[in-house]
C-alpha positions in Angstrom: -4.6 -0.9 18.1 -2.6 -1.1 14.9 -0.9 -3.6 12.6 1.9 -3.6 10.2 0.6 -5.6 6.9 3.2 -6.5 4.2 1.8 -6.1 0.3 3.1 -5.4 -2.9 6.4 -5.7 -1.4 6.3 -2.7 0.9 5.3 -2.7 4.3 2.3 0.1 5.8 1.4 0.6 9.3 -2.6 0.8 9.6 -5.1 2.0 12.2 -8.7 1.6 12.0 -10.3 4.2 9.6 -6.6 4.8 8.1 -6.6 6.3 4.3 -3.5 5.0 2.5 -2.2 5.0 -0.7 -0.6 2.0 -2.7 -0.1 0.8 -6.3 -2.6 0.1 -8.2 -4.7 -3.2 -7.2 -7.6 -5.5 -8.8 -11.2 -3.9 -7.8 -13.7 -1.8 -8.0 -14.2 2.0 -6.5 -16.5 -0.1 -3.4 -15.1 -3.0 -3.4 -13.7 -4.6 -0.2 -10.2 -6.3 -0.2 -8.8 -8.4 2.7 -5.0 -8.4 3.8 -3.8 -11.4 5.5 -0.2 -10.8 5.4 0.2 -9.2 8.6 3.6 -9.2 10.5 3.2 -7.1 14.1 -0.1 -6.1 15.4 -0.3 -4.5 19.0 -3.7 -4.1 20.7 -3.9 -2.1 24.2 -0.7 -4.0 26.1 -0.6 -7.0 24.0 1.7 -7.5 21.0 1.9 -10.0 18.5 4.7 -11.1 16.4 4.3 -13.1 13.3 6.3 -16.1 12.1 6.4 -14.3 9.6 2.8 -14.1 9.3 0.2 -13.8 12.1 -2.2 -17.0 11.7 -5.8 -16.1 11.4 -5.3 -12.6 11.4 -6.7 -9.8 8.6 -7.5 -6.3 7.8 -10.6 -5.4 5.6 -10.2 -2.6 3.7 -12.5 -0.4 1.2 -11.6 0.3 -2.3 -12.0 4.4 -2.4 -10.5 5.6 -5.8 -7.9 4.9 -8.4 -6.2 7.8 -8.9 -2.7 8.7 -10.3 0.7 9.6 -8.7 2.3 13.1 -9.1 4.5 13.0 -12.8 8.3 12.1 -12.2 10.6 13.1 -14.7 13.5 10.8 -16.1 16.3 12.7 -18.1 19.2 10.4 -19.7 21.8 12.7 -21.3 24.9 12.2 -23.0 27.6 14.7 -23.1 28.8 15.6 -26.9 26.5 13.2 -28.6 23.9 15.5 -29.3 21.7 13.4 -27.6 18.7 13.9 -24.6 16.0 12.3 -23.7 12.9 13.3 -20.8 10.5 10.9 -20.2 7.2 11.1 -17.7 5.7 8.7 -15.5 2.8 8.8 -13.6 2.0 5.5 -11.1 -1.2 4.0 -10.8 -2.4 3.7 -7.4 -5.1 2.7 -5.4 -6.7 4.8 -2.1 -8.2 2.6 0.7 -9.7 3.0 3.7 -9.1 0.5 6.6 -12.8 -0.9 7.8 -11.4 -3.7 10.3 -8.8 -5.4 12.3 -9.2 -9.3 13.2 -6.7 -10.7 15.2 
């Protein structure tokens, strides 16, 4: 069984017991959070297609960590002005572990 759930503008496909990353989201290291945007779930031969949404279905997830992305590096350069610029980012992201699937 597995669903595709649509958050933060991206789209993840989740199994039970699935570790994923995303950006960073409200709770605490614990917590439980509840995804009701789900768009496709199949479960043994059966397959459901959303409208866009499924009605009544949800995944429960648990909040495992916060942690931070790897850096990425943004250089801006330009050519005879004596002028450079680097600048670092790391994301803020969220790790959760899927608990169950309600269809």
């Amino acid at each position: 069984m597995y669903v595709i759930v649509e958050t933060g503008g991206r789209q993840y496909k989740l199994e039970k017991n699935d570790e994923f990353l995303l950006n960073r989201i409200a709770g605490k290291e614990g917590g439980v959070v509840k995804f009701k945007h789900i768009l496709f779930a199949k479960e043994k031969n059966a397959y459901h297609a959303g409208k866009p949404y499924i009605k009544d279905a949800y995944v429960t997830c648990e909040i495992l960590s916060h942690p931070r992305g790897k850096k990425v590096f943004a250089f801006k350069y330009k050519r005879r002005k004596s002028k450079k610029r680097k600048v670092g980012h790391k994301q803020d992201l969220t790790r959760l572990k899927v608990k169950e699937i309600h269809i």
